[in-house]
C-alpha positions in Angstrom: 14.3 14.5 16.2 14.2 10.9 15.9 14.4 8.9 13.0 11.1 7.3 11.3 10.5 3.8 9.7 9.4 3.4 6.8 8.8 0.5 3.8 9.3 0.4 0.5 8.0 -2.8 -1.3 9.3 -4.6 -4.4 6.1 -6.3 -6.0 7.6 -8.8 -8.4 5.6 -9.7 -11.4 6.8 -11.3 -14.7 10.4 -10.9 -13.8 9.9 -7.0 -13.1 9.0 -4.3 -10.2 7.0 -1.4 -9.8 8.5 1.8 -9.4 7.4 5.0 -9.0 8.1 8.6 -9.6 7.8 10.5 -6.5 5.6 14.0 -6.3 5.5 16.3 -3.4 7.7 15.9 -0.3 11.5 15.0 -0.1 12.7 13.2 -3.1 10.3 15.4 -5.4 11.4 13.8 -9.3 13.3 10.6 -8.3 12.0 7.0 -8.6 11.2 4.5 -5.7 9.3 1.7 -5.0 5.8 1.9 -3.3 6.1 2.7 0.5 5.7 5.3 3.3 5.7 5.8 7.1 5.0 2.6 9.2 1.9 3.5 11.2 1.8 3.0 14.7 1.8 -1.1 16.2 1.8 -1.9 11.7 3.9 -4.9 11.1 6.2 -4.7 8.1 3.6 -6.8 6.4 0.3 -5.1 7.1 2.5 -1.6 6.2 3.7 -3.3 2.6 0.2 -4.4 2.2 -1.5 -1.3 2.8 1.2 1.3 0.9 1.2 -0.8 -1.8 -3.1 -1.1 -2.1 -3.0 2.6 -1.1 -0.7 3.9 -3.6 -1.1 1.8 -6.7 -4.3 -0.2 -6.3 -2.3 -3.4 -6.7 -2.9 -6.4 -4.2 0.3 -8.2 -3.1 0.8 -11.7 -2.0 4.2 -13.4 0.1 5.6 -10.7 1.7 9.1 -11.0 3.1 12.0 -8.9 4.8 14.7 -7.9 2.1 16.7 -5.3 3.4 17.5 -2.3 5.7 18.7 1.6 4.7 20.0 4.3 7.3 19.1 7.1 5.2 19.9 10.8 6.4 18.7 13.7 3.5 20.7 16.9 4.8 18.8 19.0 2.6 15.2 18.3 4.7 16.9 17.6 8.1 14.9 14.2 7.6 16.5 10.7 9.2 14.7 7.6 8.6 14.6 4.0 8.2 13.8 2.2 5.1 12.2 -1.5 5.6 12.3 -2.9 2.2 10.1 -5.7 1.5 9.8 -8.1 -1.2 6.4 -9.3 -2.2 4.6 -11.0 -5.1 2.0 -9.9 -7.1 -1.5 -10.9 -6.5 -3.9 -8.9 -8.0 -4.9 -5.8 -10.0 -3.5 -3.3 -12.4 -1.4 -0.2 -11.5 -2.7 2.8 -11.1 -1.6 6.2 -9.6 -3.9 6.3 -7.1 -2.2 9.1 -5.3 -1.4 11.8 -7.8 -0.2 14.5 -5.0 3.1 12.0 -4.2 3.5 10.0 -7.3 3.4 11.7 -11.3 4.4 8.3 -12.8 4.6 4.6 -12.4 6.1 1.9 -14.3 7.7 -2.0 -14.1 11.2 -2.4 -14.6 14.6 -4.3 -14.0 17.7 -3.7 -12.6 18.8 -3.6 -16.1 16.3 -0.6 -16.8 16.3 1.6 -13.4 14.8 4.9 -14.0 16.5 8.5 -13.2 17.1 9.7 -11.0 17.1 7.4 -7.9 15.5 8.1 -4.8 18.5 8.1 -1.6 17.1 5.2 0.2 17.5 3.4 -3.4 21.3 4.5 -4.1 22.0 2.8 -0.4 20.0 -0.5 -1.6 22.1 -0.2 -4.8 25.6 -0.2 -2.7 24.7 -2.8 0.0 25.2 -6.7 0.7 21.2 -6.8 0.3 21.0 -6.6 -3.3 22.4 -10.0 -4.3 19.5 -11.8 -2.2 17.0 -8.9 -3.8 17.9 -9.9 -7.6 17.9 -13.8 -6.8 14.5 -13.1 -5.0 13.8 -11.6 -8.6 15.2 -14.0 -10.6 13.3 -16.7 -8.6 9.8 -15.3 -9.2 10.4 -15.6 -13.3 9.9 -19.4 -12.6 6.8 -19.2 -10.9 
């Protein structure tokens, strides 16, 4: 089996990102960003774009690379590849527009992370992204 690519989007907005708390397949309970599967010839962009729209009906403006995750889950024999992306609010209120893969939703901080934390987002935690993700953050208060 080969591994799959995936995104998972920080939408900054007032010094804060959306997270939510995942439903259904692996992961079932733990918090993430919006994201999924990268659909076939989908740039990193148009995937952020559309995840995001799909998932929480917000609209998301200057999307960028942030980081990479090699994340194996033993327990669902399931290898994949998390694209994270940094993008800005533009638009719309959140809403749980998928309620068969997400039960909750909510904008928080690093200082406020809720439990438990989806893989993919304990390997973000622990690599040499983060310091560019939380100046990335820090950067969008001013603007």
């Amino acid at each position: 089996m080969q591994p799959r690519p995936g995104v998972a989007v920080f939408v900054f907005r007032d010094g804060k990102f959306l997270m939510g708390q995942r439903k259904g397949s692996h992961g079932a309970g733990s918090w993430s960003a919006p994201g999924g599967w990268l659909e076939y010839q989908e740039s990193f962009e148009d995937a952020a774009a559309r995840e995001v729209m799909e998932e929480t009906g917000v609209k998301i403006k200057n999307i960028r690379f942030a980081a990479l995750t090699n994340n194996i889950f033993r327990d669902n024999d399931i290898h994949s590849l998390t694209v994270w992306m940094i993008a800005d609010w533009g638009g719309g209120e959140a809403v749980i527009n998928e309620p068969d893969k997400f039960i909750d939703q909510k904008w928080v901080d690093f200082d406020s992370l809720p439990e438990p934390l989806f893989l993919p987002w304990k390997l973000l935690l622990a690599s040499h992204f983060l310091k560019e993700i939380k100046l990335q953050l820090e950067l969008s208060r001013n603007n």
